[in-house]
Backbone as CSV, one residue per row, in Angstrom:
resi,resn,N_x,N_y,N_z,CA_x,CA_y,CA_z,C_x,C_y,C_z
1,UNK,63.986,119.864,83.434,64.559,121.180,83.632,65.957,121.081,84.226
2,UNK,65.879,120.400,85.150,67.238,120.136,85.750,68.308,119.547,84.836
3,UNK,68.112,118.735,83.822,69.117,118.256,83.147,69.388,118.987,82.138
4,UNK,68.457,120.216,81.705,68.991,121.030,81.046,70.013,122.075,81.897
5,UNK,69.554,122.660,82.468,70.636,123.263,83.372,71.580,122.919,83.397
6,UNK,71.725,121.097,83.856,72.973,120.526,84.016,73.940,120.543,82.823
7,UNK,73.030,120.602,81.776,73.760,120.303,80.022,74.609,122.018,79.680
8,UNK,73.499,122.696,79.866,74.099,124.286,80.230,75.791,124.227,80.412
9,UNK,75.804,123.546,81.626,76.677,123.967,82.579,77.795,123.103,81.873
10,UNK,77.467,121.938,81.301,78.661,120.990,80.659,79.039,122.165,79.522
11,UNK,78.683,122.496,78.562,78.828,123.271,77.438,79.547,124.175,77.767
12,UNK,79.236,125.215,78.708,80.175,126.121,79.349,81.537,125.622,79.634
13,UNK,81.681,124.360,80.401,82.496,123.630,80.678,83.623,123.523,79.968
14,UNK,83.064,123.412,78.504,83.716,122.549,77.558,84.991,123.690,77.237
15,UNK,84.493,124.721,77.443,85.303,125.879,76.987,87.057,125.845,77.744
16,UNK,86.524,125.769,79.020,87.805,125.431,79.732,88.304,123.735,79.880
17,UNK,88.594,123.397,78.687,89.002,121.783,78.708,89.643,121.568,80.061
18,UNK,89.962,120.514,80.321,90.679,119.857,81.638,91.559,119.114,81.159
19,UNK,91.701,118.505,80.091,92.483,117.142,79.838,93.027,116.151,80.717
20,UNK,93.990,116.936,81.035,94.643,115.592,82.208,94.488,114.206,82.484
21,UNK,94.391,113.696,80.761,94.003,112.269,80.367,95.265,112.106,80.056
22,UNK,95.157,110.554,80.478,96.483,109.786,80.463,95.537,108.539,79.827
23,UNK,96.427,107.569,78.778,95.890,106.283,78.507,97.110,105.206,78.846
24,UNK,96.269,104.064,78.975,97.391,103.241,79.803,96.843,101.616,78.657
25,UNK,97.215,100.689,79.783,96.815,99.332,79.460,98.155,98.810,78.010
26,UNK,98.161,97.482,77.818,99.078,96.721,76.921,98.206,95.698,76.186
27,UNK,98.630,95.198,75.832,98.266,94.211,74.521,97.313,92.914,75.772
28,UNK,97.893,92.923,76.567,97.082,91.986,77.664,95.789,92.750,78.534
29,UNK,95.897,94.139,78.199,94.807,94.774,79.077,94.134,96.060,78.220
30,UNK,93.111,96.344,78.348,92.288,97.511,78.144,92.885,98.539,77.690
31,UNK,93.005,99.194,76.792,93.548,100.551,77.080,92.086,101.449,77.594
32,UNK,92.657,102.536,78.390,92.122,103.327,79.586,92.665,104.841,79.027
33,UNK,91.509,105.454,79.116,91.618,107.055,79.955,91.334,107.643,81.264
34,UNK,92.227,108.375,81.632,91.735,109.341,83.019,91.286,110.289,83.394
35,UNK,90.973,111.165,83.902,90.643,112.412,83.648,90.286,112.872,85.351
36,UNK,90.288,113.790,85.717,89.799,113.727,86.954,88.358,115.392,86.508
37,UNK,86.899,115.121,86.890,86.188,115.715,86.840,86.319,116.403,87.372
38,UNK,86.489,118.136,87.503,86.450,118.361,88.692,84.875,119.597,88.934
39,UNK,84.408,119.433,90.020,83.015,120.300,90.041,83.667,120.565,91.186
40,UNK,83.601,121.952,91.602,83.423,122.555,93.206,84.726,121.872,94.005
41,UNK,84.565,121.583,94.797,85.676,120.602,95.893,85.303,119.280,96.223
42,UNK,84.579,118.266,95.183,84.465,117.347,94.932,84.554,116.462,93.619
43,UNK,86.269,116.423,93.873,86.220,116.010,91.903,86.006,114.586,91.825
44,UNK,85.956,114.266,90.845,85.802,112.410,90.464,86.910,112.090,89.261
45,UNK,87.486,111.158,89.884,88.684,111.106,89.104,87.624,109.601,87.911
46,UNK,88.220,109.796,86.632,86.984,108.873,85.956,87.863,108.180,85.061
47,UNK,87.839,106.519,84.758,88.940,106.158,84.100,88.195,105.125,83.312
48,UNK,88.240,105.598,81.875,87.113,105.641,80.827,88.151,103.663,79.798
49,UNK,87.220,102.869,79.874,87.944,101.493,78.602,87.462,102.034,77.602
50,UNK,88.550,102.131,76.708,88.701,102.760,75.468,88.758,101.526,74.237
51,UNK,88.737,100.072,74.924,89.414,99.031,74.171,88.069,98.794,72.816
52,UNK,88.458,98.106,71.684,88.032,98.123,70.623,87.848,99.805,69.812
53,UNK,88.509,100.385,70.188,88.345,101.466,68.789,87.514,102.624,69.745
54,UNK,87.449,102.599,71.018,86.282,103.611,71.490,87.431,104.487,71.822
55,UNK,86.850,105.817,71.706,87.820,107.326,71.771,86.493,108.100,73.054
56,UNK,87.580,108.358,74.277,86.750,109.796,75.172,87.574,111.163,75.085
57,UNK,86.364,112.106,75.059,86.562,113.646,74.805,86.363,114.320,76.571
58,UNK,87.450,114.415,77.013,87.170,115.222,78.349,87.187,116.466,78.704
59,UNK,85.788,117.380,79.545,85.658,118.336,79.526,86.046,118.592,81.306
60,UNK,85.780,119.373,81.712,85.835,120.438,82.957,85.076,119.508,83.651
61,UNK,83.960,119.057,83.628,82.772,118.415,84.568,82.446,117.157,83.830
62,UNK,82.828,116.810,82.209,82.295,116.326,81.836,83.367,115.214,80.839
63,UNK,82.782,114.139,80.506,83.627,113.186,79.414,83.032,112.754,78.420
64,UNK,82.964,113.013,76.749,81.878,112.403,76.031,82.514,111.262,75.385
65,UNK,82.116,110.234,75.289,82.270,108.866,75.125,82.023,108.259,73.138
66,UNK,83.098,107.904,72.753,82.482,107.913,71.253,82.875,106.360,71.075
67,UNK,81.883,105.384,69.646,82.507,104.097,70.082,83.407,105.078,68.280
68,UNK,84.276,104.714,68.361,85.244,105.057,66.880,86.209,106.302,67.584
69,UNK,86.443,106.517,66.548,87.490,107.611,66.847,86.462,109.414,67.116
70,UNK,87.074,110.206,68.008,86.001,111.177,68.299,86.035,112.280,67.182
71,UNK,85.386,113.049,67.161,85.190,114.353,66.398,84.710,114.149,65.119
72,UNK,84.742,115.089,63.976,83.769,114.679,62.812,82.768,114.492,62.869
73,UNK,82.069,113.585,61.867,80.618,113.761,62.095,80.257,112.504,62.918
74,UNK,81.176,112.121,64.173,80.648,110.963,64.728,79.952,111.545,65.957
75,UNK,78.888,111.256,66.362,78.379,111.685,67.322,78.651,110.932,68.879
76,UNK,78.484,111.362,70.038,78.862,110.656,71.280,77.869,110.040,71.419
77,UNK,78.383,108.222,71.956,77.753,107.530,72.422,76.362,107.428,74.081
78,UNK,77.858,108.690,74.692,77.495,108.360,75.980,78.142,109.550,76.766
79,UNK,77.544,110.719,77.385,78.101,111.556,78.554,78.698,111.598,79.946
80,UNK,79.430,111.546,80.336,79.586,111.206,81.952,79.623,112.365,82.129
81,UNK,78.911,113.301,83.648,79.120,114.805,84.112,78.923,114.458,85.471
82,UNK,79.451,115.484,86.210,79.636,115.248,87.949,78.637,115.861,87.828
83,UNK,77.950,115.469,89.362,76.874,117.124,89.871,77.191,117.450,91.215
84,UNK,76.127,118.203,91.028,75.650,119.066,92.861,75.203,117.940,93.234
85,UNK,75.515,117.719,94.713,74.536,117.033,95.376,72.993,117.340,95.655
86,UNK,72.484,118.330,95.043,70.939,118.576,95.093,70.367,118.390,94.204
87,UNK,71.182,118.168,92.686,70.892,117.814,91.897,70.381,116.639,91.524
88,UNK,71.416,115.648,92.121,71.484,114.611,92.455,70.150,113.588,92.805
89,UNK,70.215,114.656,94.355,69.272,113.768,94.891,67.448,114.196,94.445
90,UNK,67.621,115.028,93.398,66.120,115.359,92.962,65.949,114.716,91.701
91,UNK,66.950,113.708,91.064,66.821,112.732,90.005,66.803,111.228,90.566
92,UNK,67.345,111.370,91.982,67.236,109.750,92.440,65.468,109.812,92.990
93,UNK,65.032,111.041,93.663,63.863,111.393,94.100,63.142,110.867,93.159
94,UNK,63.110,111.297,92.245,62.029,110.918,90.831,62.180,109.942,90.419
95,UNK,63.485,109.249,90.088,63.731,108.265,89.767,62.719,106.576,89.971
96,UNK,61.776,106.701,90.786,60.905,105.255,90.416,60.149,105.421,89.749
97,UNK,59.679,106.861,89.451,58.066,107.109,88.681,58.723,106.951,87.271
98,UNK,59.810,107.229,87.037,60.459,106.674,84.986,60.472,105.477,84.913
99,UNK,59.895,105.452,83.477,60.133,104.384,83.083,61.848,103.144,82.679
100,UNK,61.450,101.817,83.200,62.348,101.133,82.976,63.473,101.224,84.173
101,UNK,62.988,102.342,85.086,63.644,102.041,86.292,64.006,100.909,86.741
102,UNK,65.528,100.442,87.280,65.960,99.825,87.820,67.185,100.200,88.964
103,UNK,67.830,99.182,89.628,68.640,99.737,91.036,70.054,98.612,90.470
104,UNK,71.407,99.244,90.300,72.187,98.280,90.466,72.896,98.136,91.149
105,UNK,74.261,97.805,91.105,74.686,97.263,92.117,75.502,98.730,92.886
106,UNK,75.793,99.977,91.723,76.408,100.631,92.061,75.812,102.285,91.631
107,UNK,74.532,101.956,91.140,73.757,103.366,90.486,72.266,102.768,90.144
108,UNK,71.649,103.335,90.054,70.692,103.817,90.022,70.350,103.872,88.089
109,UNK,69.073,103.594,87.621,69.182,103.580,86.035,67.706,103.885,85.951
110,UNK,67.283,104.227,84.627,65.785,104.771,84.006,66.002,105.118,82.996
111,UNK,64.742,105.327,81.767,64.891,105.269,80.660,63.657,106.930,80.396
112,UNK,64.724,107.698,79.703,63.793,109.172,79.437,62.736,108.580,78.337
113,UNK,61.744,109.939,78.265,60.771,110.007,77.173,61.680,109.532,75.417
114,UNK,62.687,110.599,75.083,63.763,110.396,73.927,63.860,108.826,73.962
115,UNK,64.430,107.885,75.018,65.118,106.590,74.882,66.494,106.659,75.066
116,UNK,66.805,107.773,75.595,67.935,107.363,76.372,67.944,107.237,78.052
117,UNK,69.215,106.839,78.245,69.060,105.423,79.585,69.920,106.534,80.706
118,UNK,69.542,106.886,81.509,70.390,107.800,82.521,70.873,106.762,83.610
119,UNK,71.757,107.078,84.457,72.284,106.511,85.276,73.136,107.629,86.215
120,UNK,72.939,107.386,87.234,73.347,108.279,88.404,73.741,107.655,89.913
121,UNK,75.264,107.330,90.410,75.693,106.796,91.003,76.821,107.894,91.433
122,UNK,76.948,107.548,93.306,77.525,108.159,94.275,78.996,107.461,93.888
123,UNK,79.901,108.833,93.939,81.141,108.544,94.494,81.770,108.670,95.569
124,UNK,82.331,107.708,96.426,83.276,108.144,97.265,81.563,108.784,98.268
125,UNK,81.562,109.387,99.340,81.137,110.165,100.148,80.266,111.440,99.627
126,UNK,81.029,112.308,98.454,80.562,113.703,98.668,79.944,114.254,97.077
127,UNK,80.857,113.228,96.411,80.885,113.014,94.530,79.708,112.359,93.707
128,UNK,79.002,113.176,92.727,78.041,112.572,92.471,77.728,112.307,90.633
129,UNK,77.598,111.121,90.544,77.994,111.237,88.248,76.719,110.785,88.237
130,UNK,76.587,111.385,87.008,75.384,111.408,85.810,75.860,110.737,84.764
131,UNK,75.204,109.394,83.967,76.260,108.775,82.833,74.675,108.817,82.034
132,UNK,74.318,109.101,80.810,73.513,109.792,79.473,73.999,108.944,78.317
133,UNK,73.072,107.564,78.638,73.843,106.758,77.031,72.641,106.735,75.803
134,UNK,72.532,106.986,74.778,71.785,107.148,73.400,71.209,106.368,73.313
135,UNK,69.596,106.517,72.909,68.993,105.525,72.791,69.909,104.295,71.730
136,UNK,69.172,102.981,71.431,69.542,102.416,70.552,71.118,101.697,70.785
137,UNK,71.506,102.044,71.839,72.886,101.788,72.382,72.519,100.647,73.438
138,UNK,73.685,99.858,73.493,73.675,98.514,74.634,74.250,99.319,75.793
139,UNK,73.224,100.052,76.712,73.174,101.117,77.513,74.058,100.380,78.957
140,UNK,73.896,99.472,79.121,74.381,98.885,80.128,75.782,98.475,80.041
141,UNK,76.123,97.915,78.812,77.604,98.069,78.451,78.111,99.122,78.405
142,UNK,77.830,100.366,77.874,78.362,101.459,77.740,78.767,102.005,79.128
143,UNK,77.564,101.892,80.155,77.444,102.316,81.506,79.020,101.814,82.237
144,UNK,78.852,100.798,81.630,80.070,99.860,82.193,81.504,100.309,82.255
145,UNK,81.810,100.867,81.128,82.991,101.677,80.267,83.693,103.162,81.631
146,UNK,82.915,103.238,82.109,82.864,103.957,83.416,83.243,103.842,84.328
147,UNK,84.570,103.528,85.000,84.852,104.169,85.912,85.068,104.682,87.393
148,UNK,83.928,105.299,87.925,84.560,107.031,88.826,85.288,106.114,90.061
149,UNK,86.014,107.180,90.163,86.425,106.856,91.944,87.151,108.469,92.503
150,UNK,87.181,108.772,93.449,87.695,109.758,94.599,89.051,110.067,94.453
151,UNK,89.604,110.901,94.525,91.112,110.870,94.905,91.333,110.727,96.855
């Protein structure tokens, strides 16, 4: 229920884009996007590796992750969305009873009923991301492609 809500709230989101993506990196490094999330008075600034051909779509709360170029009939790999902190902590709450649960070094991971792989890791103090990678995806690499930090 809660992650529908949360999906709700991205969609709405989407309406008021944010952009404020910048890409960076050279022939020796990654190219990168930025974006800063912003939810409430805790934004997450999120700085997405784009390298091999991967394209991100940034929303208001949210960033959808494509490996190719975005839009058309390619579908997103992978979601990043900030939350509430109550949100938060009622998916880390639950979080041992899912399956495929594990703890890393910097979030928290589990695998839904569908087969896709959630991940939910603290930013900074007050900032909190949700990363939603597709089943069938090398979920942990993708996870990787990610990012957040504080301003």
């Amino acid at each position: 229920m809660k992650k529908i809500v949360a999906l709700v709230g991205v969609i709405i989101m989407m309406f008021a884009f944010a952009g404020c993506g910048s890409s960076g990196g050279d022939a020796a490094g990654p190219q990168t996007a930025t974006a800063t999330l912003d939810r409430d008075s805790n934004p997450i600034v999120l700085t997405v590796d784009l390298s091999d051909g991967w394209s991100v779509d940034f929303a208001s709360g949210a960033a959808y992750l494509y490996d190719g170029p975005e839009g058309g009939d390619v579908p997103s790999v992978a979601m990043a969305m900030s939350l509430e902190k109550d949100v938060y902590e009622g998916y880390i709450k639950d979080a041992k009873d899912q399956p495929n649960y594990k703890e890393l070094e910097n979030a928290v991971s589990y695998t839904e009923d569908d087969g896709t792989t959630d991940y939910f890791t603290k930013v900074g103090d007050k900032a909190y991301l949700m990363v939603t990678v597709v089943k069938d995806a090398d979920a942990d690499a993708v996870f990787a492609r990610f990012a957040p930090s504080v301003e």
